[in-house]
C-alpha positions as a Markdown table, in Angstrom:
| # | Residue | x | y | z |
|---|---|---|---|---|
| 1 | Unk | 24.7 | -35.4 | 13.7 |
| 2 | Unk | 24.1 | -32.4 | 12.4 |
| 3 | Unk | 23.7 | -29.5 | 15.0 |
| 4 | Unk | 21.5 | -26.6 | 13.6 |
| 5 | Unk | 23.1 | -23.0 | 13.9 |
| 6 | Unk | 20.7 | -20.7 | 15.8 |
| 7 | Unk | 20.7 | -17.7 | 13.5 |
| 8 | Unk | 21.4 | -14.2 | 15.1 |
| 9 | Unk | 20.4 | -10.5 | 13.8 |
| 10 | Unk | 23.6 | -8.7 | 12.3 |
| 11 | Unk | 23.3 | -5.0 | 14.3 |
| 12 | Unk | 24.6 | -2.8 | 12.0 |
| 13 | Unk | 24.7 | 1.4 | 12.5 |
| 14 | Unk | 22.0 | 3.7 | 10.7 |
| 15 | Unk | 24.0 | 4.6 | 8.2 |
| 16 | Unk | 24.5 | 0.7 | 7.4 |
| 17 | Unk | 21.3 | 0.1 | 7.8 |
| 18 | Unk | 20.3 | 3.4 | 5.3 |
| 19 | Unk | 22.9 | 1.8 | 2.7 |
| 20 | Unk | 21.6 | -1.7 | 2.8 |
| 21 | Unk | 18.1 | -0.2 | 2.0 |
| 22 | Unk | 18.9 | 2.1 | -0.8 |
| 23 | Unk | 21.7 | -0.9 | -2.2 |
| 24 | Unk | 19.0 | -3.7 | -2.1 |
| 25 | Unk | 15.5 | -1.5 | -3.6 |
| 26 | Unk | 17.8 | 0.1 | -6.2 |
| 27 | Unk | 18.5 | -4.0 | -7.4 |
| 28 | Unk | 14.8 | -5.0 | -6.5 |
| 29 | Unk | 13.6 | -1.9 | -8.4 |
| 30 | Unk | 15.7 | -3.0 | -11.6 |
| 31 | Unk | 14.3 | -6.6 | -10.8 |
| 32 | Unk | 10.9 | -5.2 | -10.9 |
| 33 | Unk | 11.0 | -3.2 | -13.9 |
| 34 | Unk | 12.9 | -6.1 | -16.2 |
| 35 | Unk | 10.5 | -8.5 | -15.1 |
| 36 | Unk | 7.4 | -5.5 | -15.9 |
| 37 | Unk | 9.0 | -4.5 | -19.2 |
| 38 | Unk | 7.6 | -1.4 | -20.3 |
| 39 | Unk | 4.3 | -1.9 | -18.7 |
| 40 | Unk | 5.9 | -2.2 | -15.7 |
| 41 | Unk | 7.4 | 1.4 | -16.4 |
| 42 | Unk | 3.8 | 3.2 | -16.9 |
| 43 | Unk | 2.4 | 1.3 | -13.6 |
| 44 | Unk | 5.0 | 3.2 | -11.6 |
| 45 | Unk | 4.9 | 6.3 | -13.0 |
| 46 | Unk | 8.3 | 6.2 | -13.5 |
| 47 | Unk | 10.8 | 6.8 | -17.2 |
| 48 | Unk | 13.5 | 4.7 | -18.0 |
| 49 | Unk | 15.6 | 7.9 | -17.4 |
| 50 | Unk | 14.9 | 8.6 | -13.6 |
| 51 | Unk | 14.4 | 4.8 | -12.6 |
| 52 | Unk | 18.5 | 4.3 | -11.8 |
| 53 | Unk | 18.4 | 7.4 | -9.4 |
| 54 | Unk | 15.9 | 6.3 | -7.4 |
| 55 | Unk | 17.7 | 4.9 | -4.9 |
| 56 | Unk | 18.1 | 8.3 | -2.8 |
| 57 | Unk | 16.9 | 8.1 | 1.0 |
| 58 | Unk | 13.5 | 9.5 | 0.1 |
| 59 | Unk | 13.5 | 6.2 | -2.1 |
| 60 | Unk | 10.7 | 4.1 | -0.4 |
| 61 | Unk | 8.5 | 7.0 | -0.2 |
| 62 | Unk | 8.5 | 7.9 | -3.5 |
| 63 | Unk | 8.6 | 4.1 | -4.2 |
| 64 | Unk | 5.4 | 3.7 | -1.5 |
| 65 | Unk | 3.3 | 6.4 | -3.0 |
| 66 | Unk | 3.7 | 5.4 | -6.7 |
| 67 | Unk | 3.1 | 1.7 | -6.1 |
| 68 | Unk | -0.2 | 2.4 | -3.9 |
| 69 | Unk | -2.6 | 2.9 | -7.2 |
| 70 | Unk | -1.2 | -0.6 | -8.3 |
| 71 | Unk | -1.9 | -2.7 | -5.2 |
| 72 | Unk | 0.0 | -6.2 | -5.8 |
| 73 | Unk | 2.9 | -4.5 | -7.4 |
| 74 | Unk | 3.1 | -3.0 | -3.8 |
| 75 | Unk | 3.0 | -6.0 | -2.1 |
| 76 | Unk | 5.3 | -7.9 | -3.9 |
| 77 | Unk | 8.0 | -4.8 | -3.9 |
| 78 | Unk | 7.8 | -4.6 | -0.3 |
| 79 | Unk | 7.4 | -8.5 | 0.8 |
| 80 | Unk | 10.3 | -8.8 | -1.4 |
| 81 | Unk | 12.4 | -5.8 | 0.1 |
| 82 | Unk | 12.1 | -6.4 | 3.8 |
| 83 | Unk | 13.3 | -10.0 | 2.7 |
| 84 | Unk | 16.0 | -9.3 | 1.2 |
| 85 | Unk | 17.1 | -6.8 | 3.3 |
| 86 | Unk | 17.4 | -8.6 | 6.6 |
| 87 | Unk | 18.7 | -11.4 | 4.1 |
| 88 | Unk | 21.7 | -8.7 | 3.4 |
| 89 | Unk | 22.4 | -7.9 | 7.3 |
| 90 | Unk | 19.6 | -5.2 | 8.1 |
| 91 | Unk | 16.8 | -4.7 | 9.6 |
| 92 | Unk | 15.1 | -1.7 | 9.1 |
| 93 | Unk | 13.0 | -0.8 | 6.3 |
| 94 | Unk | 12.3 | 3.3 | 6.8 |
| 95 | Unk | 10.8 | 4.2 | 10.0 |
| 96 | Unk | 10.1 | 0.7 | 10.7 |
| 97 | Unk | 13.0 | -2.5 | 12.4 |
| 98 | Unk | 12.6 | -5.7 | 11.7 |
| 99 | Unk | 13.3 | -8.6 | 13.8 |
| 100 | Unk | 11.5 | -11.9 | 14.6 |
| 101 | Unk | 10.0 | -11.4 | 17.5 |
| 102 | Unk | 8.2 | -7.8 | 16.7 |
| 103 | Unk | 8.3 | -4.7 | 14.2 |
| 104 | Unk | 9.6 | -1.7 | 16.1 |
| 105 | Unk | 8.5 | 1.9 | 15.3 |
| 106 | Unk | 11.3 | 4.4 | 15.3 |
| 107 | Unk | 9.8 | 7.1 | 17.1 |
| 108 | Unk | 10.5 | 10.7 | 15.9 |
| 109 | Unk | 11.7 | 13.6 | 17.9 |
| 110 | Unk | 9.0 | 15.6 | 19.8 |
| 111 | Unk | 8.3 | 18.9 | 19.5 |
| 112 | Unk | 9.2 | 19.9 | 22.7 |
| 113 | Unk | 7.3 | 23.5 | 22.7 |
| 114 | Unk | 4.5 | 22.1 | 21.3 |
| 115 | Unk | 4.6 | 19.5 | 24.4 |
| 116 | Unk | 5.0 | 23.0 | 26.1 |
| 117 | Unk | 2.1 | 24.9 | 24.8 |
| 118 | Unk | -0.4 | 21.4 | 25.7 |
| 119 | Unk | 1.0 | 21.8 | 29.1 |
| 120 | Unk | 0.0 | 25.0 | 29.4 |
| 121 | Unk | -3.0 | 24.3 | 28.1 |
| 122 | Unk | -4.0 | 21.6 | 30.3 |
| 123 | Unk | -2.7 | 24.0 | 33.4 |
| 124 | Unk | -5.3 | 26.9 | 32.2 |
| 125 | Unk | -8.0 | 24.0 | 31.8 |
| 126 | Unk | -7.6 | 23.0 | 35.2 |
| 127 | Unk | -7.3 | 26.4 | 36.6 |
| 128 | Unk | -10.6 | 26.9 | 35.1 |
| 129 | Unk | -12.8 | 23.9 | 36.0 |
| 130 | Unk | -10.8 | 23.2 | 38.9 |
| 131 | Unk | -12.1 | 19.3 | 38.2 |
| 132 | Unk | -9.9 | 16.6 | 39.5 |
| 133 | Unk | -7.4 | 15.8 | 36.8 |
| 134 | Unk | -5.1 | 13.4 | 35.5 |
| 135 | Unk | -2.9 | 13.2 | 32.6 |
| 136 | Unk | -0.9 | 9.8 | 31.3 |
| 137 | Unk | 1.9 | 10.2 | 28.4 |
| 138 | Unk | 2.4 | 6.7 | 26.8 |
| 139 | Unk | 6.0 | 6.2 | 25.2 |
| 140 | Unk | 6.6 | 3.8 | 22.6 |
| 141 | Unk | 7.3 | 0.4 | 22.2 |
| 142 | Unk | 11.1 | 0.9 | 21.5 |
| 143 | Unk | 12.0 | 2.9 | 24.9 |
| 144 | Unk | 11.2 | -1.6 | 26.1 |
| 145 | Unk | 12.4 | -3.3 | 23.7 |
| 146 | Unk | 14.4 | -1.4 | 21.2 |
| 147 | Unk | 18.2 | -2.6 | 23.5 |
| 148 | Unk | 17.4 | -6.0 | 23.4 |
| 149 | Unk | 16.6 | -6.1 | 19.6 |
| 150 | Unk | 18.6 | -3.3 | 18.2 |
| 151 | Unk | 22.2 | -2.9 | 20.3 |
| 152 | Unk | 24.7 | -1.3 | 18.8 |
| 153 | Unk | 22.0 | 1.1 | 17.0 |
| 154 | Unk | 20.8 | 4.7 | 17.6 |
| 155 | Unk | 17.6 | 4.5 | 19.1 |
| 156 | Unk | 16.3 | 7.5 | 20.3 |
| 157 | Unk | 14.7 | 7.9 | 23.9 |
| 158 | Unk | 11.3 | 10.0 | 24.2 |
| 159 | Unk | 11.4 | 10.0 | 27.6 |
| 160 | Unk | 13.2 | 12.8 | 28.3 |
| 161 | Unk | 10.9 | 15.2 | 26.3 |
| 162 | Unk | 8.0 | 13.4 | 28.0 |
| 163 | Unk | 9.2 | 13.9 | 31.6 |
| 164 | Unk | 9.9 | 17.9 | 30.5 |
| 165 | Unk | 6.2 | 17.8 | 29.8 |
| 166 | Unk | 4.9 | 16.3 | 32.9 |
| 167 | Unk | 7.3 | 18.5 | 35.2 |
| 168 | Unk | 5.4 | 21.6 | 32.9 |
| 169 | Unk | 2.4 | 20.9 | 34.3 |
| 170 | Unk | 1.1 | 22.3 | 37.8 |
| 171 | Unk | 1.2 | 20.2 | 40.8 |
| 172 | Unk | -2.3 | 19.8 | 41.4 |
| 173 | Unk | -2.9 | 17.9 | 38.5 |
| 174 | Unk | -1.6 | 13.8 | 38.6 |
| 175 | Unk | 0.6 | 12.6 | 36.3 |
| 176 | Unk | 0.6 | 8.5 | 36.1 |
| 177 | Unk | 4.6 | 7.6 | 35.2 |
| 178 | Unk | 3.7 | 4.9 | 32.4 |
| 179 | Unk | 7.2 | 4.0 | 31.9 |
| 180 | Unk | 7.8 | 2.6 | 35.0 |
| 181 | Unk | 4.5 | 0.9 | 35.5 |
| 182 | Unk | 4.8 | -0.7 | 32.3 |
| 183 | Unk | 8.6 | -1.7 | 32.5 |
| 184 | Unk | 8.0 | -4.4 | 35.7 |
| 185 | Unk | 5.5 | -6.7 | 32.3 |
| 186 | Unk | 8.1 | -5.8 | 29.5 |
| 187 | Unk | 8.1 | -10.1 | 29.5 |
| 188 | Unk | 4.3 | -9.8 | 28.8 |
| 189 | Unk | 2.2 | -8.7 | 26.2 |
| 190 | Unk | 2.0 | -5.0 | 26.6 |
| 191 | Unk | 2.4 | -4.3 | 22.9 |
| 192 | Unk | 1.5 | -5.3 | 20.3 |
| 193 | Unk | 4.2 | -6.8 | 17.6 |
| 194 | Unk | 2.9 | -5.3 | 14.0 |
| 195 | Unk | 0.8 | -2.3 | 15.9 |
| 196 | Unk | 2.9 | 1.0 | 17.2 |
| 197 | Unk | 0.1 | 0.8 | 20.5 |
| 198 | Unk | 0.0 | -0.9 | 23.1 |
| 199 | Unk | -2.1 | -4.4 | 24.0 |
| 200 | Unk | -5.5 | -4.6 | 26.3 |
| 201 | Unk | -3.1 | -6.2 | 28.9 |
| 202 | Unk | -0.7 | -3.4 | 28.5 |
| 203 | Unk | -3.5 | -0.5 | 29.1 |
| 204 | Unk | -4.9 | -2.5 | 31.7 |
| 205 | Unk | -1.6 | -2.2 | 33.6 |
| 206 | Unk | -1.7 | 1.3 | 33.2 |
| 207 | Unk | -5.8 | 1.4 | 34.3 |
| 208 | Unk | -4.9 | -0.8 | 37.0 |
| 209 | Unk | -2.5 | 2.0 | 38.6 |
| 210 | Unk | -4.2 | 4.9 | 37.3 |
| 211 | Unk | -7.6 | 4.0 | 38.6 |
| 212 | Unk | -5.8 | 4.0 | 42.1 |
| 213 | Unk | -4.8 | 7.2 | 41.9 |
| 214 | Unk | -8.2 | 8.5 | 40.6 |
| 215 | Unk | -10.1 | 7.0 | 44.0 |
| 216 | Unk | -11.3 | 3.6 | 43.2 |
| 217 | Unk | -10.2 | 0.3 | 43.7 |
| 218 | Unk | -9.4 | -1.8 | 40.2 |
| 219 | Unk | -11.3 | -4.8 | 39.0 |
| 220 | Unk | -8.7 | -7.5 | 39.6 |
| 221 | Unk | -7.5 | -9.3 | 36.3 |
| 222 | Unk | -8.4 | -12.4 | 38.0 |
| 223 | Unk | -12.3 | -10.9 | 37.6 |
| 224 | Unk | -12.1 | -11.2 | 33.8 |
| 225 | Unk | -12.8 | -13.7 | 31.4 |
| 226 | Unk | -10.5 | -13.2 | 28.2 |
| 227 | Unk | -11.8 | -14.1 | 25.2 |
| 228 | Unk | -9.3 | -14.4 | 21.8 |
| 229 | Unk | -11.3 | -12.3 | 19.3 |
| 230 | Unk | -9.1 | -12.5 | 16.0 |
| 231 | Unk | -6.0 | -11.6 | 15.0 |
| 232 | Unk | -4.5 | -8.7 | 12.6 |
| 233 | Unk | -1.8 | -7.3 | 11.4 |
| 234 | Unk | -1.4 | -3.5 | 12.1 |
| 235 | Unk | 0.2 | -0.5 | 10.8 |
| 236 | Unk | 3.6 | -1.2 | 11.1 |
| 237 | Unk | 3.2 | -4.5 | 8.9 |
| 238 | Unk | 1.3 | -2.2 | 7.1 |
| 239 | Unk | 4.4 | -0.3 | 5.9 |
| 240 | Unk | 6.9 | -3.4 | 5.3 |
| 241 | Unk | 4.5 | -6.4 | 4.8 |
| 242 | Unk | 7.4 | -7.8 | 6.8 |
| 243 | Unk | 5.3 | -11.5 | 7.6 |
| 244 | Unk | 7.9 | -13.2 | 9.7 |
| 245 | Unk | 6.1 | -11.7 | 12.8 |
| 246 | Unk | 3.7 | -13.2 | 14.7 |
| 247 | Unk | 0.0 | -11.7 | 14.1 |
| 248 | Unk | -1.2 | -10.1 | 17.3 |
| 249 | Unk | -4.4 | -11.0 | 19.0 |
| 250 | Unk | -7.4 | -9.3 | 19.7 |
| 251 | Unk | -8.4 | -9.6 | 23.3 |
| 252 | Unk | -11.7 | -8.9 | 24.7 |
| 253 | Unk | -12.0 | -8.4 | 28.8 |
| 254 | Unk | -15.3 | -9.0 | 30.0 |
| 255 | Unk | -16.2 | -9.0 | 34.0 |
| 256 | Unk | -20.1 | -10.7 | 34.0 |
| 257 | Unk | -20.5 | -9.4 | 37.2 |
| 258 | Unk | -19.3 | -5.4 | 36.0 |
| 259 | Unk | -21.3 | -2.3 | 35.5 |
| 260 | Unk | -23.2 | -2.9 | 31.8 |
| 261 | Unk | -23.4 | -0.7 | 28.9 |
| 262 | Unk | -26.9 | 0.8 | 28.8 |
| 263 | Unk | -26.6 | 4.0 | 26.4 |
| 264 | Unk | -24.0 | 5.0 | 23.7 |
| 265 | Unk | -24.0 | 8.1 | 21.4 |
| 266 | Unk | -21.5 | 8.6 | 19.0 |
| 267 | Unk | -20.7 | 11.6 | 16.9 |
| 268 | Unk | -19.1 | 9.6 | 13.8 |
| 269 | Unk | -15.5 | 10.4 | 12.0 |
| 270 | Unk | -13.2 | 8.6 | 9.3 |
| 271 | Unk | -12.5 | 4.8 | 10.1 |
| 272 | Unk | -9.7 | 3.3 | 11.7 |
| 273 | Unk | -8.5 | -0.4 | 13.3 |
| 274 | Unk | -9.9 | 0.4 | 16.4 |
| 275 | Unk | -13.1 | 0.0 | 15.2 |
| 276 | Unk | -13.1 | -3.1 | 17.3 |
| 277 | Unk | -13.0 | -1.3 | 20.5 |
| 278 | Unk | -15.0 | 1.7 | 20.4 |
| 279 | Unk | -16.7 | 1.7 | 16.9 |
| 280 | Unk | -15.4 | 3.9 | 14.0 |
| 281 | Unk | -13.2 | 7.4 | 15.2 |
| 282 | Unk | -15.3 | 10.0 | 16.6 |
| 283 | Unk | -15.0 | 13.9 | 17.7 |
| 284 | Unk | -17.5 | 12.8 | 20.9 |
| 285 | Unk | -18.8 | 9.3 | 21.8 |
| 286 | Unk | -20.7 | 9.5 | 24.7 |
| 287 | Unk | -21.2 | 6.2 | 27.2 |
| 288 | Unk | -23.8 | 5.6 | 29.7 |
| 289 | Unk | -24.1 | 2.1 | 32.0 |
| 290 | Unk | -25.9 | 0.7 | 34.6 |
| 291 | Unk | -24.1 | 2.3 | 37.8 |
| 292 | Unk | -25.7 | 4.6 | 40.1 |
| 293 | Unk | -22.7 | 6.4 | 41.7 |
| 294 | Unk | -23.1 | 9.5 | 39.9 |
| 295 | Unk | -19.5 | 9.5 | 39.1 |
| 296 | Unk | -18.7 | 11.2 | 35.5 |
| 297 | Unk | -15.4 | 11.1 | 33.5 |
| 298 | Unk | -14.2 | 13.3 | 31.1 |
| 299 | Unk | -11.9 | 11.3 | 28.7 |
| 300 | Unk | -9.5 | 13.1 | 26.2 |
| 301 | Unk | -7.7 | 10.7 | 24.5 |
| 302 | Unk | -6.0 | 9.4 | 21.3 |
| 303 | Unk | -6.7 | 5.9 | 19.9 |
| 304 | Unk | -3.8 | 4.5 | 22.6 |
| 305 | Unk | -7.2 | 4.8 | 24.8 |
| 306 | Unk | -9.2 | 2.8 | 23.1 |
| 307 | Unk | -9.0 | -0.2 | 24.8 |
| 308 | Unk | -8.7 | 0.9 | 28.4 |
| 309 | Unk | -12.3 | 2.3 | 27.8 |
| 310 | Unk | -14.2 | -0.6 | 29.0 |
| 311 | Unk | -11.8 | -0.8 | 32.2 |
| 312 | Unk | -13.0 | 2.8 | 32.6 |
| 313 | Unk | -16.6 | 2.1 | 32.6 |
| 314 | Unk | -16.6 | -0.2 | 35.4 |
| 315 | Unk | -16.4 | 3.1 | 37.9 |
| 316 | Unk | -18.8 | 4.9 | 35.9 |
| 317 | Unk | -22.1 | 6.1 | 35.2 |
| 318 | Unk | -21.1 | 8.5 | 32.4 |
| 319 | Unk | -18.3 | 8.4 | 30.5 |
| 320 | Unk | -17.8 | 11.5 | 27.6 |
| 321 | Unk | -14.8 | 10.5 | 25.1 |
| 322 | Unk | -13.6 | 13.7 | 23.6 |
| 323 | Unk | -10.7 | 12.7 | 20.4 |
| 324 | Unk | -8.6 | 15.5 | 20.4 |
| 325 | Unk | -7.5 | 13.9 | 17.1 |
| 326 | Unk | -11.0 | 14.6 | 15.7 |
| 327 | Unk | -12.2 | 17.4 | 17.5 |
| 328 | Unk | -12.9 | 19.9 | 15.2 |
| 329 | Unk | -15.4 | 22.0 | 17.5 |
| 330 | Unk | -14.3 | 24.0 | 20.3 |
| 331 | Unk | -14.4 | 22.4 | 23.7 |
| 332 | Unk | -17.8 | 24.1 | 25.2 |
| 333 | Unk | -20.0 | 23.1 | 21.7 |
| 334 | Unk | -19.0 | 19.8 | 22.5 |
| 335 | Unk | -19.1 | 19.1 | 26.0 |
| 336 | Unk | -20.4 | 21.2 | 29.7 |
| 337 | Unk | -17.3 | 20.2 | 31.7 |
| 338 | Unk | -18.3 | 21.3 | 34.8 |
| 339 | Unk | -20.8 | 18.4 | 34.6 |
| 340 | Unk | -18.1 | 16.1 | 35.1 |
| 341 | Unk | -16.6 | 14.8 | 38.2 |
| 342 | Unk | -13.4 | 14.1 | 37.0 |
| 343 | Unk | -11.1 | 14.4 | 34.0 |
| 344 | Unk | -8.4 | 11.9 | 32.2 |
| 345 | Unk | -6.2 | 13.0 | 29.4 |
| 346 | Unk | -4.4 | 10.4 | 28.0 |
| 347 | Unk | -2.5 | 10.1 | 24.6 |
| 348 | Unk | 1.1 | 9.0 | 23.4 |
| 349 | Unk | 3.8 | 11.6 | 23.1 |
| 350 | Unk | 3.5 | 11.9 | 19.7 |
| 351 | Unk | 0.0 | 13.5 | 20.1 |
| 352 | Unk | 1.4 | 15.8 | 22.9 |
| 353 | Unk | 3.6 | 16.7 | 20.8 |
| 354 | Unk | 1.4 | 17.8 | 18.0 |
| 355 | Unk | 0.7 | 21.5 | 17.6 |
| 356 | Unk | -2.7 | 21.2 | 17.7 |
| 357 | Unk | -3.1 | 19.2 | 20.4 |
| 358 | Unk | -3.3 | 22.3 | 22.8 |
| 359 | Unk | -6.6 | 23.8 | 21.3 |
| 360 | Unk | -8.7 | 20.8 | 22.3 |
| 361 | Unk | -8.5 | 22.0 | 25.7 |
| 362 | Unk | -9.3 | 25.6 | 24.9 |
| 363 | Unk | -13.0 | 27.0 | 24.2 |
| 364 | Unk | -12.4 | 28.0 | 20.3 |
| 365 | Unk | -13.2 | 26.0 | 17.4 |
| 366 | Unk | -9.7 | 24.3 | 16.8 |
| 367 | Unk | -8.1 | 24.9 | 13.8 |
């Protein structure tokens, strides 16, 4: 009898992993363009004269942004080329790893005074309002999952930078450690697999120890009924079209017996995936429901918040949802904070970490 050979991922260094790459698109490339002839040549904007050097580590975005206007040429490159690459040994295709069992971002390094400056930012906001406030940091997928798939490999750690951050800010102000909340359900599905964010199960983890800390007591998971809404493909497939990964799901929580939504006003951006959750990115989405306990949140958030919203809005009457990805009005055009009762910031590092982030909590227009 024949005894099938369970197949196990190669780990190779970055710079192995860098060479793979650049070996295997410069032969796809060439694959490409004999099979395209000429016409091939004019889809890609490229000469017969630059093609051979294109195999430089800036490769796959110059690659990327030429085969964008020419939509199944783009598709087939990449399909092709994360294929072949963990075919050769590797498993990462720029910023993104490859394995079976998820696609792994690989996180940059943060800006550390810009973490800085939205510390101090948050501390002034506080000392201003003096409104009961907490702020949660989310790291990335890979600071669970990234020793397990990619040992042997340079994987750097945000946590440090993130811990700098929350030690930055004053006392008074709660910090929720996410990292170790979330790290008891890595076996669970806290993140998605072809997303860079995290699942409904993951942020309710995260609301159901947060929520504690803010003076209420959760809605236990045994409360809701989980429906399986769909599946997708996120942004991280989105940059390899890597399909030997599971699709993740698209959960909805719903608690019959919960507060109800009985108002919603949303100031309307740019779309984005989380449409789903919240309806299309805006600056300020305000929610009303049914509850009478004249308790009011003030939410600033990325799009990692989008799905612990209706969590949220079983402890409140009003909830305000300021994007400080959006905003593009100063703070007091947008919102009377001292009409709140309390305040939540929560975004990933990577928004933190993002220069602008610190005028959201400031009174000027940001710019």
């Amino acid at each position: 009898m024949k005894i099938k050979q369970v197949r196990r991922w190669k780990k190779q260094t970055v710079a192995e992993q860098a060479g793979i790459a650049r070996r295997f698109s410069g032969r796809l490339l060439w694959a490409v363009l004999l099979l395209g002839g000429i016409g091939g040549l004019v889809s890609l904007g490229m000469s017969p004269q630059t093609s051979s050097r294109n195999t430089s580590a800036s490769f796959l975005e110059k690659a990327d942004a030429r085969l964008t206007a020419a939509l199944p040429v783009r598709e087939l490159f990449l399909k092709t080329l994360s294929n072949g690459v963990v075919a050769t040994g590797g498993n990462r295709i720029g910023d993104v790893y490859l394995t079976n069992n998820r696609l792994l971002e690989c996180p940059q390094s943060l800006d550390t005074a810009a973490m800085t400056a939205s510390a101090d930012a948050i501390d002034q906001f506080y000392q201003k309002y003096q409104i009961p406030t907490t702020v949660i940091a989310v790291p990335p997928a890979g600071e669970f999952y990234a020793s397990d798939l990619l040992d042997g490999m340079s994987y750097p750690s945000q946590m440090p930078a993130i811990e700098s951050f929350y030690q930055a800010i004053d006392s008074p102000i709660r910090k929720i450690d996410v990292y170790h909340v979330l790290f008891t359900a890595t076996e669970d599905y806290i993140y998605y697999r072809t997303d860079e964010k995290w699942s409904c199960y993951g942020a309710y983890c995260v609301y159901r120890n947060a929520i504690q800390r803010m003076g209420f007591a959760p809605i236990s998971y045994d409360q809701y009924v989980i429906t399986h809404a769909g599946t997708f493909r996120g942004n991280l497939y989105d940059s390899c079209l890597y399909d030997r990964v599971t699709p993740d799901m698209i959960d909805v929580y719903s608690d019959e017996d919960g507060s109800k939504v009985t108002d919603m006003t949303a100031y309307p951006a740019n779309g984005d995936l989380n449409t789903f959750y919240l309806g299309e990115p805006c600056e300020k989405l305000v929610i009303r429901t049914n509850l009478n306990n004249q308790k009011k949140l003030l939410l600033f958030k990325d799009d990692y918040a989008d799905c612990m919203v209706p969590f949220l809005l079983q402890h409140y009457s009003e909830i305000c949802i300021l994007d400080v990805t959006q905003m593009e009005h100063g703070l007091s055009e947008l919102a009377d904070v001292s009409d709140y009762t309390q305040v939540l910031i929560l975004c990933d590092a990577d928004t933190f970490a993002d220069t602008k982030t610190a005028s959201a909590f400031r009174e000027g227009k940001n710019t």
